[in-house]
C-alpha positions in Angstrom: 21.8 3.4 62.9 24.5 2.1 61.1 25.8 -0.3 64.0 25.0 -4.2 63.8 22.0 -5.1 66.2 23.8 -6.7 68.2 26.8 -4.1 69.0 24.1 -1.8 70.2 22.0 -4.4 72.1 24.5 -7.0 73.8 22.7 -9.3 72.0 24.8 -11.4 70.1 27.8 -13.6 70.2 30.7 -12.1 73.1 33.7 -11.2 71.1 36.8 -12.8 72.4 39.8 -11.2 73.9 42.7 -12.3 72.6 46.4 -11.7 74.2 49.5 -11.1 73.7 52.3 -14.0 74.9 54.1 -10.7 76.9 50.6 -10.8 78.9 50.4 -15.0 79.2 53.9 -15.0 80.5 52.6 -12.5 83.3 49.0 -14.1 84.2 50.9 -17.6 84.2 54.1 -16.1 85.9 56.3 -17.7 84.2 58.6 -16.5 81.5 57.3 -15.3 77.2 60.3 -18.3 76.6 58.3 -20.6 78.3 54.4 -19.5 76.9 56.4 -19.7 73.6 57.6 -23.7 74.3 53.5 -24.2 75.2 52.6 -22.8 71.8 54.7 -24.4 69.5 54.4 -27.6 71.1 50.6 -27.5 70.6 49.8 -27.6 74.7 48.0 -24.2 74.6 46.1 -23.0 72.0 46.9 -19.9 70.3 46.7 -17.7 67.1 49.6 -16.5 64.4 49.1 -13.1 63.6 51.9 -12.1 61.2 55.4 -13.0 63.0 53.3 -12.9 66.6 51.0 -15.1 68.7 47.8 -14.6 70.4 45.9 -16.5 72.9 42.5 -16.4 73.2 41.7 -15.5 77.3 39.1 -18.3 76.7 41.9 -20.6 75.9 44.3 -19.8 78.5 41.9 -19.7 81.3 40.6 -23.2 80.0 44.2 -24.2 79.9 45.1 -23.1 83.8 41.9 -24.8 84.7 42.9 -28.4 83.4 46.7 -28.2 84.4 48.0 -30.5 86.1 49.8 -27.7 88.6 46.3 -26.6 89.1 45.4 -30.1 91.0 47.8 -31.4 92.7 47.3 -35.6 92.8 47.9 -36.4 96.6 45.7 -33.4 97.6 47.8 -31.3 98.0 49.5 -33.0 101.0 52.6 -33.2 99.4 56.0 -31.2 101.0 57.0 -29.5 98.4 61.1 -28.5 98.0 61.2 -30.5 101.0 64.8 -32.9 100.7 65.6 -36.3 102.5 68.7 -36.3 104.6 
């Protein structure tokens, strides 16, 4: 009996998942380059650890839910890539 309660029960606070930029770059499809411009500019939350980053899952799925990509403003009605002539 040497585990905490709450290891054995499920009873306590969820640990979170943290992840590695290689990982963001891939859930967000865009490039680590990119993920890395988000971090350092303070738009997505994330964790040193040593030389490296981490994001919390918590955090990025927080951050893809309030993006402005994620709601488009007219609806959704917009043509997108589409060019006048």
């Amino acid at each position: 009996m040497d585990e905490p309660a709450d290891a054995r029960t499920g009873d306590g606070p969820a640990r979170t998942r943290f992840l590695t930029v290689q990982e963001v770059a891939e859930t967000m499809r865009v490039s680590k380059m990119t993920v890395y411009r988000l971090l350092h500019a303070g738009e997505m939350p994330g964790v040193r650890v040593g030389r490296s980053f981490r994001v919390p899952q918590d955090a990025l799925e927080r951050f893809l839910a309030t993006s402005p990509a994620a709601r488009p403003e007219d609806g959704g009605t917009r043509a997108a890539g589409r060019l006048s002539s």
